[in-house]
C-alpha positions in Angstrom: -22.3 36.7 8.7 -19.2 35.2 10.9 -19.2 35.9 14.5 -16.2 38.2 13.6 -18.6 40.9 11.9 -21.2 40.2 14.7 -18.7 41.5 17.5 -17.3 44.0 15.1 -21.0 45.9 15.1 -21.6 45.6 18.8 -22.2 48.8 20.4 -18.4 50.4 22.5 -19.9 50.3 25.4 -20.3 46.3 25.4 -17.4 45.9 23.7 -15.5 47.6 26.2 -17.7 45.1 29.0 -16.5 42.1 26.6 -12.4 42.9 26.7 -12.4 43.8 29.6 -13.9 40.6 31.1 -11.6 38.6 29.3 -8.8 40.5 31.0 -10.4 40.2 34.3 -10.9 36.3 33.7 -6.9 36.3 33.2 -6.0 37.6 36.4 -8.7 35.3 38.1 -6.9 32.4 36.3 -3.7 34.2 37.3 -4.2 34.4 40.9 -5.5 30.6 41.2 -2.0 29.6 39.6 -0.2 31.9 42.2 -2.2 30.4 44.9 -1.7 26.9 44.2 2.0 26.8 42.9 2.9 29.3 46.2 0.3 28.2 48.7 -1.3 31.5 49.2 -4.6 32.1 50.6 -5.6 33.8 46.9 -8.1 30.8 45.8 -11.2 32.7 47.0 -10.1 36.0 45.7 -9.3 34.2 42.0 -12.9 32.2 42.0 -14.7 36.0 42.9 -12.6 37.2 40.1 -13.7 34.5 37.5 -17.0 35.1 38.4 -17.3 38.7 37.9 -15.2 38.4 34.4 -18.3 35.6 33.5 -20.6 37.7 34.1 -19.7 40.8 32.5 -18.9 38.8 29.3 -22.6 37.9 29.3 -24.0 40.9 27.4 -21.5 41.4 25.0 -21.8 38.1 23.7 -26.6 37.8 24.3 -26.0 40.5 21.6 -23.5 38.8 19.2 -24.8 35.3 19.4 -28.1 36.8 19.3 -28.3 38.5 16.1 
């Protein structure tokens, strides 16, 4: 069974956790580009960001890889 399948018969709920920690990893990525390429004070704000999108991958992907 491909990891494919194995995400494909996770449960909504983590699903949902999964996507939408990948989205939340973009904007942390996206606000350390802004704050380096514009010099804003955004750097801590994007590391909190990334940090909260890593850790509410972490379920979603226990349960794939686990199985």
């Amino acid at each position: 069974m491909g990891v494919v399948e194995k995400f494909r018969k996770l449960p909504i709920s983590i699903m949902i956790l999964h996507i939408s920690g990948k989205f939340l990893f973009g904007v942390g990525l996206g606000a350390l580009l802004a704050s380096y390429l514009h010099r804003y004070d955004w750097q801590l704000w994007g590391w909190i960001i990334i940090v909260i999108a890593v850790l509410t991958q972490i379920p979603g992907a226990y349960k794939a890889l686990k199985k």
